[in-house]
C-alpha positions as CSV (number, residue, x, y, z in Angstrom):
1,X,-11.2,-38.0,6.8
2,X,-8.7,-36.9,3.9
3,X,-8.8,-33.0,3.3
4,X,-10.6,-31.5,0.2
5,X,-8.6,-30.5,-2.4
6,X,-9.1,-27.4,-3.8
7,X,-7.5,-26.4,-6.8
8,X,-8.0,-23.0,-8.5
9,X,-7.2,-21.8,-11.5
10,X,-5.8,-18.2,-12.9
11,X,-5.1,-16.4,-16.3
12,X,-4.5,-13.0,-15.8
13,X,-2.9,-10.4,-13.2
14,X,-6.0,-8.7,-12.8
15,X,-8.1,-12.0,-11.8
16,X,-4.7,-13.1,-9.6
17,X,-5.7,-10.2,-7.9
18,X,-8.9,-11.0,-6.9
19,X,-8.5,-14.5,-5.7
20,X,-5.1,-13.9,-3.7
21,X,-7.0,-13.8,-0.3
22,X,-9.1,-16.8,-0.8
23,X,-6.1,-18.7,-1.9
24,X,-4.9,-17.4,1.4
25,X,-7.5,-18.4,2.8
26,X,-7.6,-22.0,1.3
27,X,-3.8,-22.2,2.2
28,X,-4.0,-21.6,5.7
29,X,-6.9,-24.5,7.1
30,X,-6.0,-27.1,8.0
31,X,-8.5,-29.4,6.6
32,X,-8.0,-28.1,3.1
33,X,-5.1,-28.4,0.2
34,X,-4.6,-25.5,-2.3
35,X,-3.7,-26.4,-5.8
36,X,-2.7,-23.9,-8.1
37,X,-2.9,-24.0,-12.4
38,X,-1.6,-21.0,-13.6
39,X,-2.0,-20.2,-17.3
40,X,-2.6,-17.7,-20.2
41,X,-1.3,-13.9,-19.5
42,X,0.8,-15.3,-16.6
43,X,3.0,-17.2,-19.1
44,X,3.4,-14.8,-21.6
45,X,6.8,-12.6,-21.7
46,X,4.9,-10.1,-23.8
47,X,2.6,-9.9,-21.0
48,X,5.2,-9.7,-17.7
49,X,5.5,-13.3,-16.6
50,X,3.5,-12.5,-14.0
51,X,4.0,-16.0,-12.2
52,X,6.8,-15.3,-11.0
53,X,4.9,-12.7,-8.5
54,X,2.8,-15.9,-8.2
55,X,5.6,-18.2,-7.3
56,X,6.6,-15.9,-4.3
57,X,2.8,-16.2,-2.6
58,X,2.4,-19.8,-3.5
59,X,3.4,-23.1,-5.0
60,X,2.3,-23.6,-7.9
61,X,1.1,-27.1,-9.4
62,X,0.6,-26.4,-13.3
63,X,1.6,-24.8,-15.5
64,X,-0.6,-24.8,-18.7
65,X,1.5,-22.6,-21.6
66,X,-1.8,-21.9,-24.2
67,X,0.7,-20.1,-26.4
68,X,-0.6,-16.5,-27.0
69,X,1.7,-15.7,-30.0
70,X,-1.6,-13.9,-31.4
71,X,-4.5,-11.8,-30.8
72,X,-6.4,-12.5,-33.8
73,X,-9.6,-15.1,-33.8
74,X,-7.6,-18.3,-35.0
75,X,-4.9,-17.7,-32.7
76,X,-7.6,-17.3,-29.6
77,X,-9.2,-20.4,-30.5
78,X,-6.0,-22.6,-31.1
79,X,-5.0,-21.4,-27.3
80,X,-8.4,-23.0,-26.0
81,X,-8.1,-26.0,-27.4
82,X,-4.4,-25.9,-25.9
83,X,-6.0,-24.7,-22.8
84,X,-8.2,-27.6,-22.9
85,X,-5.9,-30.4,-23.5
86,X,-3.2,-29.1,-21.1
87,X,-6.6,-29.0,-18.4
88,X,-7.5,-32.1,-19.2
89,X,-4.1,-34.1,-18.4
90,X,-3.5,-31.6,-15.1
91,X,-6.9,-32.7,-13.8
92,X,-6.1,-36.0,-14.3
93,X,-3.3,-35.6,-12.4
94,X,-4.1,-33.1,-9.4
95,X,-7.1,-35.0,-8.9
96,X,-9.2,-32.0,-6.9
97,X,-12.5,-32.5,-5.2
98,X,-13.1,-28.6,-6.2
99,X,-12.4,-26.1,-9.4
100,X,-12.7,-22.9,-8.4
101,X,-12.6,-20.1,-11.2
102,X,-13.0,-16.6,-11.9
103,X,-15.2,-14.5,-14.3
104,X,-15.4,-15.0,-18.1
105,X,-12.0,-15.0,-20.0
106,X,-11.8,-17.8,-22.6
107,X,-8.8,-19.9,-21.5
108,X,-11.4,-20.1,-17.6
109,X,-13.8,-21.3,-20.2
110,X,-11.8,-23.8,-21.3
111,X,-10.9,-24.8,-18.1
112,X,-14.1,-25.5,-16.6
113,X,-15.2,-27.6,-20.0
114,X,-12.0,-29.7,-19.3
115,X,-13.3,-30.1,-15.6
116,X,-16.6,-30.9,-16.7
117,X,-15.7,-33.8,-18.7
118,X,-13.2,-35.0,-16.0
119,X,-16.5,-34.8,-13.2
120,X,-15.0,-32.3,-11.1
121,X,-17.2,-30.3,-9.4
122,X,-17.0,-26.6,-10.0
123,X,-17.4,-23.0,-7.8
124,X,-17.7,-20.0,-10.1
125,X,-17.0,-16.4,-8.5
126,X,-18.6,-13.5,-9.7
127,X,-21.2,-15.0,-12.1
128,X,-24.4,-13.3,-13.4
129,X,-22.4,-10.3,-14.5
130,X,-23.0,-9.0,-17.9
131,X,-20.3,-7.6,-20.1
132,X,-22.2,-6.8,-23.1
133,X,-19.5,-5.6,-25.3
134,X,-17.5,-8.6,-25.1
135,X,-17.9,-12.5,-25.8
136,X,-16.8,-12.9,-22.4
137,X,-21.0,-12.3,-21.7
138,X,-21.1,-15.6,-23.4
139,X,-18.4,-17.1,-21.8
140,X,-19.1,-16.3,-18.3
141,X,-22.9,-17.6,-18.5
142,X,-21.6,-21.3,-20.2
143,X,-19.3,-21.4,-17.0
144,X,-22.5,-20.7,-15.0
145,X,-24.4,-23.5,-16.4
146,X,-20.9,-25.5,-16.2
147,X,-20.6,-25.2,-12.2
148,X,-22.3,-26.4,-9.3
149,X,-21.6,-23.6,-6.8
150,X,-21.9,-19.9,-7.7
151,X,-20.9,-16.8,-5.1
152,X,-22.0,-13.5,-6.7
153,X,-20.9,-9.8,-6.0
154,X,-24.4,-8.5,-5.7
155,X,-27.9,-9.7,-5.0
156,X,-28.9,-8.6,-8.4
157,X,-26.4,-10.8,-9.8
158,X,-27.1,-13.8,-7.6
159,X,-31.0,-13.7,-9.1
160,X,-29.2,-13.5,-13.0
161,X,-27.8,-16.7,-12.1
162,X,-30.9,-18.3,-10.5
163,X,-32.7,-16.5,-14.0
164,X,-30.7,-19.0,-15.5
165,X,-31.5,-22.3,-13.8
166,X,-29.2,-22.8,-11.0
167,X,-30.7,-23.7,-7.3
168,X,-30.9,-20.8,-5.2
169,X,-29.4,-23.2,-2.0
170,X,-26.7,-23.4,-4.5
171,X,-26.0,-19.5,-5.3
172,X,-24.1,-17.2,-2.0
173,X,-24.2,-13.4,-2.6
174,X,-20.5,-12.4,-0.9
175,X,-19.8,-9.4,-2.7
176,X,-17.0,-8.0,-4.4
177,X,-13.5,-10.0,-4.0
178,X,-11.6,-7.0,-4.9
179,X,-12.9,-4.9,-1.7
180,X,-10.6,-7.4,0.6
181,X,-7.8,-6.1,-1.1
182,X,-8.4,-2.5,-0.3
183,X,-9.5,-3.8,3.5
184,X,-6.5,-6.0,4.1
185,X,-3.2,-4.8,2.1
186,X,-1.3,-2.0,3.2
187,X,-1.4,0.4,0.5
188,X,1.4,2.6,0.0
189,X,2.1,6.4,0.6
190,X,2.2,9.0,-1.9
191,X,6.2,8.8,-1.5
192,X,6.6,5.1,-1.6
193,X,4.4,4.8,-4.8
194,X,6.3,7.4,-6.5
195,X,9.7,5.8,-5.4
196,X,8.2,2.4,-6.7
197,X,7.1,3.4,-9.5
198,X,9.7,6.3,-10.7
199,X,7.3,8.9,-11.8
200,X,6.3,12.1,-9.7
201,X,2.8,12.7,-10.0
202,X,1.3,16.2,-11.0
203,X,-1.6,18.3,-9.9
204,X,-3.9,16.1,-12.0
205,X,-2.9,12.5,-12.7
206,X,-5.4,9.6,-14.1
207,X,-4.7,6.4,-14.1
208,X,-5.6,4.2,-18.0
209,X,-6.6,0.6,-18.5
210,X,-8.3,0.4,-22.1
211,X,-8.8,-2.9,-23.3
212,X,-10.3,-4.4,-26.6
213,X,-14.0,-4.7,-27.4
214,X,-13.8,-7.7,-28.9
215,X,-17.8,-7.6,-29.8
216,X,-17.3,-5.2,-31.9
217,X,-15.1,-4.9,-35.6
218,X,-11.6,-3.2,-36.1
219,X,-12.6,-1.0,-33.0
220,X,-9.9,-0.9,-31.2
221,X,-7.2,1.3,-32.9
222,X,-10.1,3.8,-33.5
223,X,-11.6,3.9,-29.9
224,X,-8.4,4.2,-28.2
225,X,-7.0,6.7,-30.8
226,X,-9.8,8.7,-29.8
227,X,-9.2,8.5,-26.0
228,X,-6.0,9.7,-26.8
229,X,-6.7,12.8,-28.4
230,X,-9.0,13.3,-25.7
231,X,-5.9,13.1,-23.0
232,X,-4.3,15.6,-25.0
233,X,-6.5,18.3,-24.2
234,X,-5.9,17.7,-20.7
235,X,-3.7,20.4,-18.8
236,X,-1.0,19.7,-15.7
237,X,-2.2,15.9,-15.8
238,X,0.2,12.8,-15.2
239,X,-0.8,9.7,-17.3
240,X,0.0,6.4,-16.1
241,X,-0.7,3.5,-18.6
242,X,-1.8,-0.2,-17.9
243,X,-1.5,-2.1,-20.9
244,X,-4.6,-4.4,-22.1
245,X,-4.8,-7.6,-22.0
246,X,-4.8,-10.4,-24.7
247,X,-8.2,-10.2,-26.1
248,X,-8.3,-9.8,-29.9
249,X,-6.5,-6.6,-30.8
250,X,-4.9,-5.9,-27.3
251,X,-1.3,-5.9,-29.1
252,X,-2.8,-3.0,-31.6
253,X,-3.4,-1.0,-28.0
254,X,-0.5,-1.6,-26.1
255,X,1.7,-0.3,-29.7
256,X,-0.1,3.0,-29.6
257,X,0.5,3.4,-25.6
258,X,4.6,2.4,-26.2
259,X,4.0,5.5,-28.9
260,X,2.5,7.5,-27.0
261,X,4.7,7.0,-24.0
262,X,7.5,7.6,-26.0
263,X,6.6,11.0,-27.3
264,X,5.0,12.2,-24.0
265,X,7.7,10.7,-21.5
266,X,7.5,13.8,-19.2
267,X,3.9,13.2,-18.2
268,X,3.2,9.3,-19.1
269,X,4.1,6.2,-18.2
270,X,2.9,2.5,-18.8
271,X,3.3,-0.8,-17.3
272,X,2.8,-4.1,-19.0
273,X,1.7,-4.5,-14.6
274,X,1.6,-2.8,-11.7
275,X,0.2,-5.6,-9.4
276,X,-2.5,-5.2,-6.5
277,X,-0.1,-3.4,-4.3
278,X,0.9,-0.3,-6.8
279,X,-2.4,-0.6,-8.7
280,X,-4.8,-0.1,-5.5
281,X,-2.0,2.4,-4.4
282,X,-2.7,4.0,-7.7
283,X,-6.3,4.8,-6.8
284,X,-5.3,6.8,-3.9
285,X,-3.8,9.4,-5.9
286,X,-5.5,9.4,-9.2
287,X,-8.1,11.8,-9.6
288,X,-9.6,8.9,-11.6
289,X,-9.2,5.9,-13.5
290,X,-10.4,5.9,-16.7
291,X,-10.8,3.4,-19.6
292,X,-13.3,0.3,-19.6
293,X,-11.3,-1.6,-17.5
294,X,-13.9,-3.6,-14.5
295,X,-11.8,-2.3,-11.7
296,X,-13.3,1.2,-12.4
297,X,-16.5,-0.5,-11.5
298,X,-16.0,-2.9,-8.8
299,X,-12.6,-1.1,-6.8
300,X,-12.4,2.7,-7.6
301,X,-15.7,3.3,-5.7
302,X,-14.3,2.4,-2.6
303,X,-11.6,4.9,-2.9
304,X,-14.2,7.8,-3.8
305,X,-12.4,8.7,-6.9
306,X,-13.9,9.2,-10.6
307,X,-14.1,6.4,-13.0
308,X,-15.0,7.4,-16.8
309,X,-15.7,4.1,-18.4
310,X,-16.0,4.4,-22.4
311,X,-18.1,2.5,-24.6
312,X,-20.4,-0.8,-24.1
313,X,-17.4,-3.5,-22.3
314,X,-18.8,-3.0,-19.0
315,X,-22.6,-2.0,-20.5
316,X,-25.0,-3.8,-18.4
317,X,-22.7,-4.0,-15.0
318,X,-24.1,-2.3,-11.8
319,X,-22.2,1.1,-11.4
320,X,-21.6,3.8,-8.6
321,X,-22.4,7.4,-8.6
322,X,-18.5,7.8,-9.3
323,X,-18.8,6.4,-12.4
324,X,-19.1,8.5,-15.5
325,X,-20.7,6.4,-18.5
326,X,-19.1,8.4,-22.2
327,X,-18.9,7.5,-25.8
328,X,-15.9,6.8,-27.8
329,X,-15.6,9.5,-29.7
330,X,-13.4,12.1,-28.2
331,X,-15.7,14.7,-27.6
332,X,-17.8,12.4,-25.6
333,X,-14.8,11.9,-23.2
334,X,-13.8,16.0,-23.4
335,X,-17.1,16.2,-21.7
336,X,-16.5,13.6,-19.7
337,X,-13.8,15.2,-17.6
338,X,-15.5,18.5,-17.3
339,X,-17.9,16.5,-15.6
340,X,-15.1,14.5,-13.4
341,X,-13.2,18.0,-12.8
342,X,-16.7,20.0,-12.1
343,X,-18.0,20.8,-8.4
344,X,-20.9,19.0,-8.5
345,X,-19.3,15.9,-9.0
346,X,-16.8,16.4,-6.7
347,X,-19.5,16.5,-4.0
348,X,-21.3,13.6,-5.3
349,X,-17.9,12.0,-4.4
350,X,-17.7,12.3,-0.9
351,X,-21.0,10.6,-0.5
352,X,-20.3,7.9,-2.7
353,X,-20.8,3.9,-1.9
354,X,-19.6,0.8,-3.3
355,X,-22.1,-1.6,-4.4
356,X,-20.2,-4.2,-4.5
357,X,-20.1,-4.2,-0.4
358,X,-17.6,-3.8,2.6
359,X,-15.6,-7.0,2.2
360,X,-15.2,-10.4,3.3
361,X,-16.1,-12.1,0.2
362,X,-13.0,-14.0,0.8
363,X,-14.3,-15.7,4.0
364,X,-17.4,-16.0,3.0
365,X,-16.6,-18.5,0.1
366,X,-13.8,-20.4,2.0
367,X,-16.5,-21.5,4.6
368,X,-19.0,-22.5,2.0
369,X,-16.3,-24.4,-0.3
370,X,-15.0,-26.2,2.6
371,X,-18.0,-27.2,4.2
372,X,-21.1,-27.4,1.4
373,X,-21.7,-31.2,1.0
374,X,-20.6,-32.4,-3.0
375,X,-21.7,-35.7,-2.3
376,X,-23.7,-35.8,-5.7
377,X,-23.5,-32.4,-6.6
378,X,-22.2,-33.5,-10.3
379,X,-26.0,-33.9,-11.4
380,X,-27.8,-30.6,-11.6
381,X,-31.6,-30.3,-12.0
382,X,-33.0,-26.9,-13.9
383,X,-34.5,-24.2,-11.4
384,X,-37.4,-22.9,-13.1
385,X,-38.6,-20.1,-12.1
386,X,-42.2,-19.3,-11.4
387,X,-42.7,-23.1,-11.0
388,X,-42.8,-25.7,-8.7
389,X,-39.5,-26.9,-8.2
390,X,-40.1,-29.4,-5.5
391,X,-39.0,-32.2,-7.8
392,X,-35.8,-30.4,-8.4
């Protein structure tokens, strides 16, 4: 019997993150073969050239360059339709037996509609999510209804996907990939992050990951100005930057952080990427993480820090206790931090729990992948709820 090929695909640093230990995982049975397409973010110099941290975990198959030389609506769409050709012809040479893909970015999107036209059956992770101040909301329901196999972070999630016609036997609840990183890497010490990333930390530090909302017009410059102003009223507080990502008008953010960086270089400092390692390493220290940034949702629970998440990116997302929902404006986020600072919160803190479970998800989905039977899985029948579905 010839081993399944598995062949996943990956964009950005943040998603790398996520699906590191189920590549593991993948890598390390024996009756399976890991292929890896990296693309987007990871090919970018603007953006790190973060495959080269890929290239020291694991050999990588593809490369698919989907030229980001813009953020801008034209320039998105003319790296799809590179992302879908360049798909396309790696499919047709990798051959896999599986896809499996993460989330809701656009080039993912394109992937999976390459992979869909080749007949390659496809396992989505962390589906029925809603994002509802992004396209990505669109993006990451068409993959849904794109792939065969679905593992959600949360139960409420896993009915959103059934809500939208997929076969319950067909839909696994695992939870939150992102939890296996805090279980299973060995997070560094207040010393070692420091060294690593030369900056000392202050009585207050917060960590910042603002990226566009790209549902929304000629917001970003504005929105993040704002957030700004709202950091400078902050006293004996370290600032340490994470740059956004491509979405339209990420470049317009990541100018005003180099700015700001530049005037306030005793008490900020920004990376293009800080990786897993110094990112989760991060949240140990960081009285809290703030921006709109999913990790504030889905990671900084489990460390019982803060999160102030700002505007409508992550509206619609299950949150945590920790999590302090603000407007915009700067006022709104002033506020904010009293509230994050204040004693009350503090002691809702120590009590707090992450929805998004204890773990394993990583496990979880390599047993399934491997083993679920995709004889015929290619032709999907509508799950209807409230109906008799014993024709499906």
């Amino acid at each position: 019997m010839s081993k399944r090929k598995i062949c996943v695909v990956t964009g950005t640093r943040a998603e790398y993150g996520l699906l590191y230990w189920l590549m593991k995982e993948i890598e390390a049975d024996k009756d399976l073969v890991l292929q890896v397409i990296v693309t987007g973010m990871h090919l970018s110099p603007e953006f790190g050239l973060t495959y080269k941290e890929i290239e020291k975990d694991f050999k990588i198959n593809k490369k698919i360059d989907i030229q980001l030389s813009d953020d801008i609506a034209t320039g998105i769409c003319k790296s799809m339709g590179l992302a879908q050709i360049g798909f396309a012809e790696a499919y047709n040479d990798l051959k896999p037996d599986l896809l499996v893909v993460l989330g809701d970015r656009y080039e993912i999107f394109s992937a999976t509609t390459a992979a869909t036209i080749s007949r390659i059956p496809i396992a989505h992770l962390h589906g029925g999510e809603t994002t509802q101040g992004a396209f990505d909301e669109a993006f990451r329901h068409g993959i849904t209804k794109m792939s065969h196999l679905h593992f959600t972070a949360t139960d409420e999630y896993r009915n959103r996907v059934i809500q939208l016609g997929e076969q319950p036997d067909r839909v696994f609840n695992v939870g939150g990939l992102g939890i296996d990183n805090i279980k299973k890497l060995k997070l560094l010490s207040k010393e070692e992050f420091e060294k690593s990333i030369d900056f000392k930390l202050n009585k207050k530090n917060i960590l910042v990951t603002f990226h566009p909302v790209t549902l929304e017009n000629s917001t970003a410059k504005e929105q993040f100005a704002e957030l700004l102003n709202a950091i400078d009223e902050l006293r004996d507080t370290n600032i340490i930057f994470t740059k956004a990502n491509s979405d339209t008008d990420g470049r317009v953010i990541n100018r005003m952080i180099d700015e700001y960086v530049s005037n306030n270089s005793d008490k900020a400092i920004e990376f293009t990427s800080l990786g897993q390692l110094r990112y989760l390493s991060a949240l140990q220290y960081v009285d809290a993480m703030v921006g709109n940034s999913s990790s504030g949702l889905l990671e900084a629970p489990s460390f019982k820090v803060g999160t102030i998440n700002i505007g409508d990116r992550q509206k619609g997302r299950i949150m945590a206790d920790s999590v302090i929902n603000c407007s915009s404006d700067a006022k709104s986020i002033e506020c904010a931090f009293s509230k994050l600072y204040s004693n009350e919160f503090t002691k809702v803190l120590q009590d707090v729990e992450n929805p998004y479970g204890s773990g394993g998800a990583s496990e979880k989905i390599k047993e399934c992948i491997k083993s679920f039977n995709i004889d015929n899985i290619l032709k999907k029948s509508f799950y209807d709820i409230g109906v008799s579905n014993e024709d499906n």
